[in-house]
C-alpha atoms as an extended CHARMM CRD file, in Angstrom:
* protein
*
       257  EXT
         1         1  UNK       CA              0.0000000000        0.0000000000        0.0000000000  PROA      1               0.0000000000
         2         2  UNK       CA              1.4580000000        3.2630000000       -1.2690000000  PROA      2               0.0000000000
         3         3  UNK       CA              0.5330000000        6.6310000000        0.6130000000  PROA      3               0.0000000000
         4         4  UNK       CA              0.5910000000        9.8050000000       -1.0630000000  PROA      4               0.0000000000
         5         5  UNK       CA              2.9750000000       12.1680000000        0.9730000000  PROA      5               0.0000000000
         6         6  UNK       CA              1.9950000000       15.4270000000       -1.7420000000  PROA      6               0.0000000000
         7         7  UNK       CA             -0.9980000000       16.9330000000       -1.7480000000  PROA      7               0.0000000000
         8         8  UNK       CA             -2.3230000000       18.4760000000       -5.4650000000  PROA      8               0.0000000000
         9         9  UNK       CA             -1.7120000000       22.3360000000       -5.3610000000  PROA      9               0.0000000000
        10        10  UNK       CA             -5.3690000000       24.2540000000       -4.7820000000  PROA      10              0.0000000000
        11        11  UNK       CA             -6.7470000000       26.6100000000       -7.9070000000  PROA      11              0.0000000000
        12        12  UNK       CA             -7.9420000000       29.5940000000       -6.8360000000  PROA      12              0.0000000000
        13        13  UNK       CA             -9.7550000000       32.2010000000       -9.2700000000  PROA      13              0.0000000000
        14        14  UNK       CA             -9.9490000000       36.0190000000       -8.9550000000  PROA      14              0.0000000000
        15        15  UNK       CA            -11.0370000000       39.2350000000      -10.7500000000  PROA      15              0.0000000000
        16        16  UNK       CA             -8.5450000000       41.9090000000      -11.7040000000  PROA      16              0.0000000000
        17        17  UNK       CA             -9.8070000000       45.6610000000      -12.9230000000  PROA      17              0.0000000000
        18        18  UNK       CA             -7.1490000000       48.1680000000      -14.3500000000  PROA      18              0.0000000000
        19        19  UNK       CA             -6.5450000000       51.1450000000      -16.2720000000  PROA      19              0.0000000000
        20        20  UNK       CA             -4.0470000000       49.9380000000      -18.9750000000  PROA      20              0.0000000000
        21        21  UNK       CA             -2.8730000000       53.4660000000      -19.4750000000  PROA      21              0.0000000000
        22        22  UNK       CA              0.5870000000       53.1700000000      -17.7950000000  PROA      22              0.0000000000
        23        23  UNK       CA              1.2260000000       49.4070000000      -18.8220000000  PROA      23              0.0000000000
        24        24  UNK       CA              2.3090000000       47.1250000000      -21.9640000000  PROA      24              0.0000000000
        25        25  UNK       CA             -0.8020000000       45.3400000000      -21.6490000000  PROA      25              0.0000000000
        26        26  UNK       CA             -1.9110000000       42.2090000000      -19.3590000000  PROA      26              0.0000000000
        27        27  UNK       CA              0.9390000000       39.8200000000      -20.1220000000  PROA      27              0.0000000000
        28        28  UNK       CA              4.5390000000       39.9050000000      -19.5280000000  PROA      28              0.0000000000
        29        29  UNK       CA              6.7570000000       42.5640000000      -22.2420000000  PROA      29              0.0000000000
        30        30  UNK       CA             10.3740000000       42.8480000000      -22.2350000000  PROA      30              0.0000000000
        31        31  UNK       CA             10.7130000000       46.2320000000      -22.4100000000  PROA      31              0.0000000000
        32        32  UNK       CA              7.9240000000       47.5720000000      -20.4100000000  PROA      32              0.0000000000
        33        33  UNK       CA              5.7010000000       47.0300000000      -16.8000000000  PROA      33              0.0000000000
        34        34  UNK       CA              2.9810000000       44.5090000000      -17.5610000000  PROA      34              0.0000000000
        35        35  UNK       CA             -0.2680000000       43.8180000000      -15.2780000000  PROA      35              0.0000000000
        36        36  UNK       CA              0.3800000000       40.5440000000      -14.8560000000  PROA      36              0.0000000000
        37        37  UNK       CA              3.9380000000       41.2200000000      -13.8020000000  PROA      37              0.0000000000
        38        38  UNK       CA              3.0240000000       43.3240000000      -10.9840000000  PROA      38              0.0000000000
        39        39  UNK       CA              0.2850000000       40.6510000000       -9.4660000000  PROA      39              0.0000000000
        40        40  UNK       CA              2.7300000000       37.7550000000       -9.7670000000  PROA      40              0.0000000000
        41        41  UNK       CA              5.1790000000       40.0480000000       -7.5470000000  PROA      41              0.0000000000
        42        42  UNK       CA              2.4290000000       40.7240000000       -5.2670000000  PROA      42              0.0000000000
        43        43  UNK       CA              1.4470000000       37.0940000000       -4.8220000000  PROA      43              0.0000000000
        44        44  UNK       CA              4.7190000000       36.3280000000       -4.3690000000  PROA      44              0.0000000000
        45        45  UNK       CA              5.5340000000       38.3260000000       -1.8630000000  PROA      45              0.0000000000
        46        46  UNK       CA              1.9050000000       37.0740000000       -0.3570000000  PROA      46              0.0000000000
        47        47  UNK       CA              2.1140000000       33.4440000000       -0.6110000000  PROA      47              0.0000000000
        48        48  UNK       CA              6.0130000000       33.6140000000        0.5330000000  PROA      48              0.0000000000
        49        49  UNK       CA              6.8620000000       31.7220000000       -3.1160000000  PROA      49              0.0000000000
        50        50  UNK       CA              6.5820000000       32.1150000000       -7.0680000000  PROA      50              0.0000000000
        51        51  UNK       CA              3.4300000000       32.3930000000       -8.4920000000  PROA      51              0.0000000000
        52        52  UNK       CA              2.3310000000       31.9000000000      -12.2470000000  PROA      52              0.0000000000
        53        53  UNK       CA             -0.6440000000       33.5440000000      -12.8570000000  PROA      53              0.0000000000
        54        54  UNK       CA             -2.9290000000       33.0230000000      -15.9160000000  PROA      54              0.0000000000
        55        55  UNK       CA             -5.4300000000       35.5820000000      -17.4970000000  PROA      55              0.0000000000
        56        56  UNK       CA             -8.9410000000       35.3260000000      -19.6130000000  PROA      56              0.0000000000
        57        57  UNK       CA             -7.1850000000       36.9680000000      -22.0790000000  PROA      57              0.0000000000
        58        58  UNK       CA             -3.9200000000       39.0270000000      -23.1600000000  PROA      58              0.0000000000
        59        59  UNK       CA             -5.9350000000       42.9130000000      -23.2550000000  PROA      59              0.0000000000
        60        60  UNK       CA             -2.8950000000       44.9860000000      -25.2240000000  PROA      60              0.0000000000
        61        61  UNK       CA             -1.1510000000       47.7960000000      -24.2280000000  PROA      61              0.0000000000
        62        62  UNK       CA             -3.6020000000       50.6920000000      -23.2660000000  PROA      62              0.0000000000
        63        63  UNK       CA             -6.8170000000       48.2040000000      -22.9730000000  PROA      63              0.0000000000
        64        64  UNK       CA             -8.4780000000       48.9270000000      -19.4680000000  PROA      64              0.0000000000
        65        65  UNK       CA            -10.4200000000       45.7940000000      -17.5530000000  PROA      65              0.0000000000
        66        66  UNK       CA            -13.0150000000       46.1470000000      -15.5540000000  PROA      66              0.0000000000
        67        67  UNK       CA            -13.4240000000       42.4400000000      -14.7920000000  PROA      67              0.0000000000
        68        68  UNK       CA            -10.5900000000       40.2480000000      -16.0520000000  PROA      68              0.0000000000
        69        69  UNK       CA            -10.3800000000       36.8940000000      -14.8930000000  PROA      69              0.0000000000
        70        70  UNK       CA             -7.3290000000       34.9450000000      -14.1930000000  PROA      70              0.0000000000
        71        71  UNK       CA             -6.2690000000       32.0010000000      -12.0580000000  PROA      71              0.0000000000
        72        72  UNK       CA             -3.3380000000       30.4960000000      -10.0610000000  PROA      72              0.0000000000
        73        73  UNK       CA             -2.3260000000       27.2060000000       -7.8450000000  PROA      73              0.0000000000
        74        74  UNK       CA             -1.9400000000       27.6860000000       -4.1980000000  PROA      74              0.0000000000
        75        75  UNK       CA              0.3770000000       24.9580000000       -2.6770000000  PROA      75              0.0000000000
        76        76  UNK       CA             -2.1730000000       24.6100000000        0.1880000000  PROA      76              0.0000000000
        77        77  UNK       CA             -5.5600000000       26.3920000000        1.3840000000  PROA      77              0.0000000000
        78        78  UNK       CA             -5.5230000000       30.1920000000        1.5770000000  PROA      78              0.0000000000
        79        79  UNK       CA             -7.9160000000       32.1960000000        3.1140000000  PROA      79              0.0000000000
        80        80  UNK       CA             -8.7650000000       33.9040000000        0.0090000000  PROA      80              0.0000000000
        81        81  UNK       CA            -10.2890000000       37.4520000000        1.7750000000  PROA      81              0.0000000000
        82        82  UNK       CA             -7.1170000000       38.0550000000        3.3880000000  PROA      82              0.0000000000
        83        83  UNK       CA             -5.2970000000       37.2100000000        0.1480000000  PROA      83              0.0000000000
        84        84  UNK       CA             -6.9740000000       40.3510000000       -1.6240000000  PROA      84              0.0000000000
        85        85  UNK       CA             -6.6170000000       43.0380000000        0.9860000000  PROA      85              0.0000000000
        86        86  UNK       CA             -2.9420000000       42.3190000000        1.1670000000  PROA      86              0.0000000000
        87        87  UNK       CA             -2.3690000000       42.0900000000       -2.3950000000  PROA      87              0.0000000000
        88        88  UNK       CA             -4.1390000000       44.9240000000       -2.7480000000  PROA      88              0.0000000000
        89        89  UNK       CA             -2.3810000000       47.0680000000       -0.4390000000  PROA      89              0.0000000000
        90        90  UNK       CA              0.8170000000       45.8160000000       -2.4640000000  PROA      90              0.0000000000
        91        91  UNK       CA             -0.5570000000       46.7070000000       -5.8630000000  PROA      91              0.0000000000
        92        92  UNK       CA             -0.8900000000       50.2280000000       -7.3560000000  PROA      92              0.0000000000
        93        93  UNK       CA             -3.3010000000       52.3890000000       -7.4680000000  PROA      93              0.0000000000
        94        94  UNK       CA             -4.1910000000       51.0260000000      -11.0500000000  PROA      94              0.0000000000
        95        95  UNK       CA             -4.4080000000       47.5390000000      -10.1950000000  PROA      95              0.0000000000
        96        96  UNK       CA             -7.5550000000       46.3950000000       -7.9840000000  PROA      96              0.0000000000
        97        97  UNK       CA             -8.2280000000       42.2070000000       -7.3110000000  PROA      97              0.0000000000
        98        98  UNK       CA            -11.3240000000       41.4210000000       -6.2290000000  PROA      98              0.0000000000
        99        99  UNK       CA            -14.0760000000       38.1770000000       -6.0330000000  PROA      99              0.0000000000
       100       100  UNK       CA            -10.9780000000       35.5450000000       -5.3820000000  PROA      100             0.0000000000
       101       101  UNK       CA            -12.6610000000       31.8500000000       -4.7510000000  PROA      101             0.0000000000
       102       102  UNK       CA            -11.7670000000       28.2790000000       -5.1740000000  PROA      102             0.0000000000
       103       103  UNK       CA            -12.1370000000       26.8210000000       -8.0960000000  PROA      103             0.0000000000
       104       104  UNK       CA            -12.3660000000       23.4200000000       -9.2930000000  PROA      104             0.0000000000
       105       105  UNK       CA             -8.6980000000       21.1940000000      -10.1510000000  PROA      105             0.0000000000
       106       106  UNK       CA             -9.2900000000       21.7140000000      -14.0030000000  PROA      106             0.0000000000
       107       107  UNK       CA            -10.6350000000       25.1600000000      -14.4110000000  PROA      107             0.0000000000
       108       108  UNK       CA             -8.7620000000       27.3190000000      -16.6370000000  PROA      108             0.0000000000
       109       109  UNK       CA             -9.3210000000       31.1880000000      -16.7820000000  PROA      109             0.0000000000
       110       110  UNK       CA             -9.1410000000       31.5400000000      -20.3890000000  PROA      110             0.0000000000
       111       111  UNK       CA            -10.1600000000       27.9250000000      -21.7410000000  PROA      111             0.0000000000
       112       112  UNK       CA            -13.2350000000       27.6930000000      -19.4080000000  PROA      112             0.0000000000
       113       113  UNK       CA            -14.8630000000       31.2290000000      -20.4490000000  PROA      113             0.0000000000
       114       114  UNK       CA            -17.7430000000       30.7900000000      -22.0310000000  PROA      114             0.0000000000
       115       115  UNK       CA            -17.9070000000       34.7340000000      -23.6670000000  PROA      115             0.0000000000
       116       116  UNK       CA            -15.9940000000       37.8350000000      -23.6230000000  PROA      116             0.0000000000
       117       117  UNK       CA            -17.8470000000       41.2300000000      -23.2420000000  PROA      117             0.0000000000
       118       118  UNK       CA            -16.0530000000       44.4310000000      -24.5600000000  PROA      118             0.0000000000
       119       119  UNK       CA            -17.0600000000       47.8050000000      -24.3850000000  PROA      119             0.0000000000
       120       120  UNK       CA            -15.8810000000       50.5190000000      -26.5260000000  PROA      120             0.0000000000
       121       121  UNK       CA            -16.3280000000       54.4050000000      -25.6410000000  PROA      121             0.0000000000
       122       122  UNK       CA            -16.5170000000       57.0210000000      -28.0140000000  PROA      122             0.0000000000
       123       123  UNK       CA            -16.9030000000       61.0000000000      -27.8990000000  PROA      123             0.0000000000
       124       124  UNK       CA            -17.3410000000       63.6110000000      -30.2790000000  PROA      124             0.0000000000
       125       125  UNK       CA            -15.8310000000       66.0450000000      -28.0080000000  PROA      125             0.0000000000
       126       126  UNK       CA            -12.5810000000       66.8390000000      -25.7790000000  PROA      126             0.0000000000
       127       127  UNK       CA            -13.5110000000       65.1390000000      -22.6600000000  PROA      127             0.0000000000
       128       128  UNK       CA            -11.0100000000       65.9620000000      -19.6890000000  PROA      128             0.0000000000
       129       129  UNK       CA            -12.3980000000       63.8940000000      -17.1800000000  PROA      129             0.0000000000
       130       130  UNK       CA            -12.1910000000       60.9920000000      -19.3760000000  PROA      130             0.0000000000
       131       131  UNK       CA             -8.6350000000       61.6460000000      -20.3270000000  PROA      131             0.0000000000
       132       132  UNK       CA             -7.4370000000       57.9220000000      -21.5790000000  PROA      132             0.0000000000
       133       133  UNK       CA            -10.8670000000       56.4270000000      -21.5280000000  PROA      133             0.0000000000
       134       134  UNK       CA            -12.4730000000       57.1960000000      -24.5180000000  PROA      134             0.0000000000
       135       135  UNK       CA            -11.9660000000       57.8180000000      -28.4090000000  PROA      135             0.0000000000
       136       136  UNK       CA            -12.0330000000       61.1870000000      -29.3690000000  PROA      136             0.0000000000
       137       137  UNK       CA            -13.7540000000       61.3850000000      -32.9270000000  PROA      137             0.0000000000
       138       138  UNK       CA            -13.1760000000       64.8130000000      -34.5600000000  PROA      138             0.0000000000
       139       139  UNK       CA            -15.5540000000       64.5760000000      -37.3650000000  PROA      139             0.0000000000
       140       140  UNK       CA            -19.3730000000       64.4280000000      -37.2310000000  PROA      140             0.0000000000
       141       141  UNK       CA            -20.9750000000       60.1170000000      -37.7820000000  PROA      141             0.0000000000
       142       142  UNK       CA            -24.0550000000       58.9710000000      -38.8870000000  PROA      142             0.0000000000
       143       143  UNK       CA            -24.6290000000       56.4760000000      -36.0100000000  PROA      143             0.0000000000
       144       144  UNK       CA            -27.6450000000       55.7110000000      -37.0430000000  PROA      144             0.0000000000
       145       145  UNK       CA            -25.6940000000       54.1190000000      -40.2470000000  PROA      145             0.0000000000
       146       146  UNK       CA            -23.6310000000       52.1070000000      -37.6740000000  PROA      146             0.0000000000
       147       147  UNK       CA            -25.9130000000       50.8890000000      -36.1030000000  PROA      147             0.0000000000
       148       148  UNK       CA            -27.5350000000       49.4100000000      -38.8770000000  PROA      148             0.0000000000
       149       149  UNK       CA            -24.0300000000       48.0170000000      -40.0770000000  PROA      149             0.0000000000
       150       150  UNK       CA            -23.6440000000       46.2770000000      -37.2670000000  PROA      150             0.0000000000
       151       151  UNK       CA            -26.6400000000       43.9470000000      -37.0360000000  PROA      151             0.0000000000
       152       152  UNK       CA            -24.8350000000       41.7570000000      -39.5500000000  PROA      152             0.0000000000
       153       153  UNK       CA            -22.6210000000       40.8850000000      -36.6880000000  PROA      153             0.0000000000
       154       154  UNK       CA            -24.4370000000       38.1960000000      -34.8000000000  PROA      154             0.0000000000
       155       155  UNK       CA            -24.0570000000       34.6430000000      -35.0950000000  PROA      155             0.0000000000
       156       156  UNK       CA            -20.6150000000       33.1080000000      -36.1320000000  PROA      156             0.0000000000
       157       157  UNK       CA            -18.3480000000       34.6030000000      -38.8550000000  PROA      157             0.0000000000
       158       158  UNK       CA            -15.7160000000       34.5110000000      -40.1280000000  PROA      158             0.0000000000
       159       159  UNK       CA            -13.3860000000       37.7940000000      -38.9200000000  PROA      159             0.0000000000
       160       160  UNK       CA            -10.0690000000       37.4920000000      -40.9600000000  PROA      160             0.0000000000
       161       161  UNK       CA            -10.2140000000       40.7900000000      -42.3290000000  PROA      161             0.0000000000
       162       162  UNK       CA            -10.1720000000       41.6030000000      -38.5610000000  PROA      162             0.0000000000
       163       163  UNK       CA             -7.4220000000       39.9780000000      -37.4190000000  PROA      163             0.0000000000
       164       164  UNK       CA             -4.1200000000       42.0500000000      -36.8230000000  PROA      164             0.0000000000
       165       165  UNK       CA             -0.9290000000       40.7000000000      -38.3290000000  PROA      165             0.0000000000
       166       166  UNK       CA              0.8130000000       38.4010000000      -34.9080000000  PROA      166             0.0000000000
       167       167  UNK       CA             -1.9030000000       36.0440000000      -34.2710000000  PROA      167             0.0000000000
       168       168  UNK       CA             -1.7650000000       33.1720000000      -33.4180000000  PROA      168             0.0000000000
       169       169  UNK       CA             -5.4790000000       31.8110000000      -33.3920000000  PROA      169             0.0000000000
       170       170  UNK       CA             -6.5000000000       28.0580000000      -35.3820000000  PROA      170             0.0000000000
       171       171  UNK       CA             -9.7440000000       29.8910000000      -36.0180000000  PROA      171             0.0000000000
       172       172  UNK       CA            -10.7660000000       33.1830000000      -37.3520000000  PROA      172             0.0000000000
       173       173  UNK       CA            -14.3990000000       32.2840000000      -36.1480000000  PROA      173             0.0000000000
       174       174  UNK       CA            -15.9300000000       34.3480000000      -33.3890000000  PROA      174             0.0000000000
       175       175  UNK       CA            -20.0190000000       33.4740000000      -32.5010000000  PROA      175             0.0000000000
       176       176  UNK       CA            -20.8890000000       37.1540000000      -31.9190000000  PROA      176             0.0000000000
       177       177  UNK       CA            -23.8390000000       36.7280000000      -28.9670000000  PROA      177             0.0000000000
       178       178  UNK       CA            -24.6800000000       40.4130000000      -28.2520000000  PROA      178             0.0000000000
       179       179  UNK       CA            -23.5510000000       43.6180000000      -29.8610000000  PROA      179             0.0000000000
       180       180  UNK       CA            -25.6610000000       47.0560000000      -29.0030000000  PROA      180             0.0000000000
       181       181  UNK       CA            -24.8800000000       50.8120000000      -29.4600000000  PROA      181             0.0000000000
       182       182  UNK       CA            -25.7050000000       53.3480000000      -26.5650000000  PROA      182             0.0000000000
       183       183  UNK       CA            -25.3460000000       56.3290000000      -24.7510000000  PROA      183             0.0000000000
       184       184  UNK       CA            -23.4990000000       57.2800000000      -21.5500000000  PROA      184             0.0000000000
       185       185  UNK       CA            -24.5400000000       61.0740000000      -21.3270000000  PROA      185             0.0000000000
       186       186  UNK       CA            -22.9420000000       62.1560000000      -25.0070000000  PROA      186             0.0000000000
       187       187  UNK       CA            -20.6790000000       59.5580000000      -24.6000000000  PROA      187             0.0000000000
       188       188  UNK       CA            -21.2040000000       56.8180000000      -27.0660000000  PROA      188             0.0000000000
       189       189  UNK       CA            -20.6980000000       52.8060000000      -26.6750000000  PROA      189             0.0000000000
       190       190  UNK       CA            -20.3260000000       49.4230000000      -28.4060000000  PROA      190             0.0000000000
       191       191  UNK       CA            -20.9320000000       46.8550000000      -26.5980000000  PROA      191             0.0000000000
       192       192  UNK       CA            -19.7970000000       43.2620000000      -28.2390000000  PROA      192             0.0000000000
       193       193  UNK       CA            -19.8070000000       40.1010000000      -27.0110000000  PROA      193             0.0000000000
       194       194  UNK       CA            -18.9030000000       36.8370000000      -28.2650000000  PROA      194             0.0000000000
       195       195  UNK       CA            -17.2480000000       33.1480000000      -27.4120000000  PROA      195             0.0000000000
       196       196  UNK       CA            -13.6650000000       34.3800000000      -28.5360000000  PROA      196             0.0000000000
       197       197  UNK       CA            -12.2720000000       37.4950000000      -30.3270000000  PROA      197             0.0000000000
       198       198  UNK       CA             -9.1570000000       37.4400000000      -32.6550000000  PROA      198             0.0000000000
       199       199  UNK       CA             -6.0670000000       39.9390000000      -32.1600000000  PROA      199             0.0000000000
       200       200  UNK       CA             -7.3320000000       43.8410000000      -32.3540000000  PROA      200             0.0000000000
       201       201  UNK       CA            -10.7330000000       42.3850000000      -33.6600000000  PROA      201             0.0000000000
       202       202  UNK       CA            -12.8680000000       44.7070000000      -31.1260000000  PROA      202             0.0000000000
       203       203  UNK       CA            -10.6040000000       47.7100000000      -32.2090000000  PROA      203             0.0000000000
       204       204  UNK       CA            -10.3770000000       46.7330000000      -35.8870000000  PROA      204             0.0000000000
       205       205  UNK       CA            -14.0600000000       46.6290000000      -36.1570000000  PROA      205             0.0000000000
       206       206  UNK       CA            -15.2370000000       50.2220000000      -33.7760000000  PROA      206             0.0000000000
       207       207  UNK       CA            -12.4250000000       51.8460000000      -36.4030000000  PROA      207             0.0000000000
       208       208  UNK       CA            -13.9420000000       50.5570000000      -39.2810000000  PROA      208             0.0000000000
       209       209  UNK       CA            -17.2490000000       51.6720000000      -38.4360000000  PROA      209             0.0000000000
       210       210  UNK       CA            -16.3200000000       55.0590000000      -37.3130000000  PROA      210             0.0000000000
       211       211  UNK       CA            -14.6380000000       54.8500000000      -40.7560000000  PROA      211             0.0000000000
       212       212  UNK       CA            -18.0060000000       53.9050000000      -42.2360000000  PROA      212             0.0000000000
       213       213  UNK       CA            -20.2950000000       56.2140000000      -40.0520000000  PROA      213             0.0000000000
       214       214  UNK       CA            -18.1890000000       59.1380000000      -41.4200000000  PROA      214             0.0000000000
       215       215  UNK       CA            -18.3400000000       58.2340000000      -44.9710000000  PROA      215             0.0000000000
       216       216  UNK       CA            -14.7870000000       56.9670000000      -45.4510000000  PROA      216             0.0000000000
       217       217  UNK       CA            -15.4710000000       54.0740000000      -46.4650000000  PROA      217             0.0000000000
       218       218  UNK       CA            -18.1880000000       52.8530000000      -49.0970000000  PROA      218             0.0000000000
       219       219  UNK       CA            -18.0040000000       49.2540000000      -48.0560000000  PROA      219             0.0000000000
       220       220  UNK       CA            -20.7610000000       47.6410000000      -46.1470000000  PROA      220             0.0000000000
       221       221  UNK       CA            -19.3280000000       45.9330000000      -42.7250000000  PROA      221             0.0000000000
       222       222  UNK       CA            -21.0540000000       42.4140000000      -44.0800000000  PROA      222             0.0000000000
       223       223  UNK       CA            -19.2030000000       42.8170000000      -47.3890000000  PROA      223             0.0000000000
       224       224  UNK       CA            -15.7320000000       43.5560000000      -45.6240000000  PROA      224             0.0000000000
       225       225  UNK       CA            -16.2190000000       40.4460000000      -43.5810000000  PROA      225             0.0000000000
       226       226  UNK       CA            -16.8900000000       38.0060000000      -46.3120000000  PROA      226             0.0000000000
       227       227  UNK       CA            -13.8350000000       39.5300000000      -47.9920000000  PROA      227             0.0000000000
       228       228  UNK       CA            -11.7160000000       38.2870000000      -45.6090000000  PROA      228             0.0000000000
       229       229  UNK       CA             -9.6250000000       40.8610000000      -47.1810000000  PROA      229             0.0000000000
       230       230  UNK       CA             -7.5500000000       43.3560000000      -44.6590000000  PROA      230             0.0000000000
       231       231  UNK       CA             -7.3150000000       45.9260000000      -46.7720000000  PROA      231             0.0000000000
       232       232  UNK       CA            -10.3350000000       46.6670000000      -47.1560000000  PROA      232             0.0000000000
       233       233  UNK       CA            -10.9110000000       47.1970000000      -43.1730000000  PROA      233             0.0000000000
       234       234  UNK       CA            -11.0550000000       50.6790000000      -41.8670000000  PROA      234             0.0000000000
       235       235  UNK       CA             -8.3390000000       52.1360000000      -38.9580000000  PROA      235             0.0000000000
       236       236  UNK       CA             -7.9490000000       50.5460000000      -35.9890000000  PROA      236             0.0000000000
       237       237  UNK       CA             -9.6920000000       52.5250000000      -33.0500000000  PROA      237             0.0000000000
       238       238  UNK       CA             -6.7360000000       53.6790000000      -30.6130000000  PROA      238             0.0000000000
       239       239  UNK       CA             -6.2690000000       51.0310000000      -27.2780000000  PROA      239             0.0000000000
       240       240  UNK       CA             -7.7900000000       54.0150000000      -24.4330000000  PROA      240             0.0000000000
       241       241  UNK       CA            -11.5310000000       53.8700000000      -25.4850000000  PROA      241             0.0000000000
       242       242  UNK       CA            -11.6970000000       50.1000000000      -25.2490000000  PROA      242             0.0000000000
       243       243  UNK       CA            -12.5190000000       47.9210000000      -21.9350000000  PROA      243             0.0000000000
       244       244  UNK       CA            -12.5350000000       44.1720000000      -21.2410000000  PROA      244             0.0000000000
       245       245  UNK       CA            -16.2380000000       44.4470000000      -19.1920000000  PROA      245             0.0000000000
       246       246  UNK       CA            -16.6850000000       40.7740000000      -18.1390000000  PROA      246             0.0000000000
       247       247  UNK       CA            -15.4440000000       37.4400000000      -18.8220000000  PROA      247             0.0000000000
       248       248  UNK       CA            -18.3420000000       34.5760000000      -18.1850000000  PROA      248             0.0000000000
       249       249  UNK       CA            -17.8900000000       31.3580000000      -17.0210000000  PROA      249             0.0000000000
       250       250  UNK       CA            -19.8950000000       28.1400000000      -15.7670000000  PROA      250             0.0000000000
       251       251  UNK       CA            -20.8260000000       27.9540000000      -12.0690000000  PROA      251             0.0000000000
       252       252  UNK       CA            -19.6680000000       24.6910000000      -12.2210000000  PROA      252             0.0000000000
       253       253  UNK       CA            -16.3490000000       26.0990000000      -12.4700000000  PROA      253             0.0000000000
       254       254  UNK       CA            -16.4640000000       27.3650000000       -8.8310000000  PROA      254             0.0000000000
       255       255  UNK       CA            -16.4550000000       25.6930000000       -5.2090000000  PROA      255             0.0000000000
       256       256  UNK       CA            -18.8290000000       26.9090000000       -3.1090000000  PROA      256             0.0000000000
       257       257  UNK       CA            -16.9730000000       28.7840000000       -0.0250000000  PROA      257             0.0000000000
């Protein structure tokens, strides 16, 4: 009879917001301070040992998060309140973790999601108080016409054309579950949200409709998608009016506390 003397490692999940203004984006750069960088010191300095943290998704540099997930392996039970005020108190003021639980042995932040919501914000004036947190447009747009553009959006298709050189993806197919235009005040937003995005897709696509809302481009957003033709896509919105809103996942993901 053979008794285990190691116990498996505990994974614990967690919610991170941020304003990506300052950083190189979520994962680890060479050259800059990443967001994930700064929480792995944290934790280590927490948990008295190295800690590999892993995210929903790699936002870039710029991209805020108002709800990212991520997860890590404890060597042995944590009590997981006591966790975030002390890594809080470690990170900046730019870095907040919040909603840490236990999770179950196989849950994986970015393989488990079930959908990605993004939000981007635009304004059509100089907005102080949103310095870094929204797209200034200087030109008037038909957002009516957007809006209209975008209802050929839902359902799965084929984004290619809206795919940044870099990527690494298998798939170029995104199911697109929700996607709405509003208003915040004069502030306006689109809201997408689908199973998986590709690299820059969210930005690639609010550019090219600002692009086609201002009568840049003569293209239909259905006929630049079946293209799967880059070219033919409009700018890519800058990185400050765009924010990773929620990451979903499964209950059963989760351990009741």
């Amino acid at each position: 009879m053979y008794i285990c003397l190691f116990s498996l490692p505990m994974r614990y999940f967690f919610r991170i917001e941020y304003d990506g203004a300052r950083f190189g984006g979520w994962q680890y750069q060479p050259n800059c301070i990443s967001v994930q960088q700064l929480i792995e010191e944290a934790l280590a300095i927490v948990l008295r040992s190295p800690c590999h943290i892993t995210g929903a998704g790699r936002t870039d540099a710029g991209v805020h998060a108002r709800a990212q997930g991520a997860h890590f392996d404890a060597p042995e039970e944590i009590n997981a309140e006591r966790v975030v005020i002390a890594l809080n108190a470690l990170l900046p003021p730019d870095i907040a973790i919040y909603g840490m639980t236990r999770a179950v042995p196989d849950f994986h932040a970015r393989f488990s999601a079930s959908s990605r919501l993004y939000k981007y914000y635009f304004s059509e004036r100089k907005r102080p108080l949103h310095h870094k947190r929204v797209w200034k447009i200087n030109c008037p747009i038909d957002w009516g016409k957007v809006e209209r553009e975008m209802g050929c959006l839902r359902g799965p298709r084929d984004f290619t054309a809206f795919c940044s050189s870099g990527a690494d993806s298998k798939t170029m197919v995104c199911d697109i579950k929700h996607v709405n235009l509003s208003k915040e005040g004069d502030i306006t937003v689109f809201t997408i949200e689908a199973n998986r995005f590709v690299y820059k897709m969210v930005r690639s696509l609010a550019g090219t409709l600002v692009d086609i809302g201002r009568g840049r481009l003569d293209d239909t957003l259905d006929a630049i998608i079946e293209s799967k033709d880059r070219n033919r896509v409009g700018e890519t919105a800058p990185a400050c009016g765009l924010v990773l809103e929620n990451v979903f996942y499964p209950a059963e993901g989760f351990l009741c506390s």
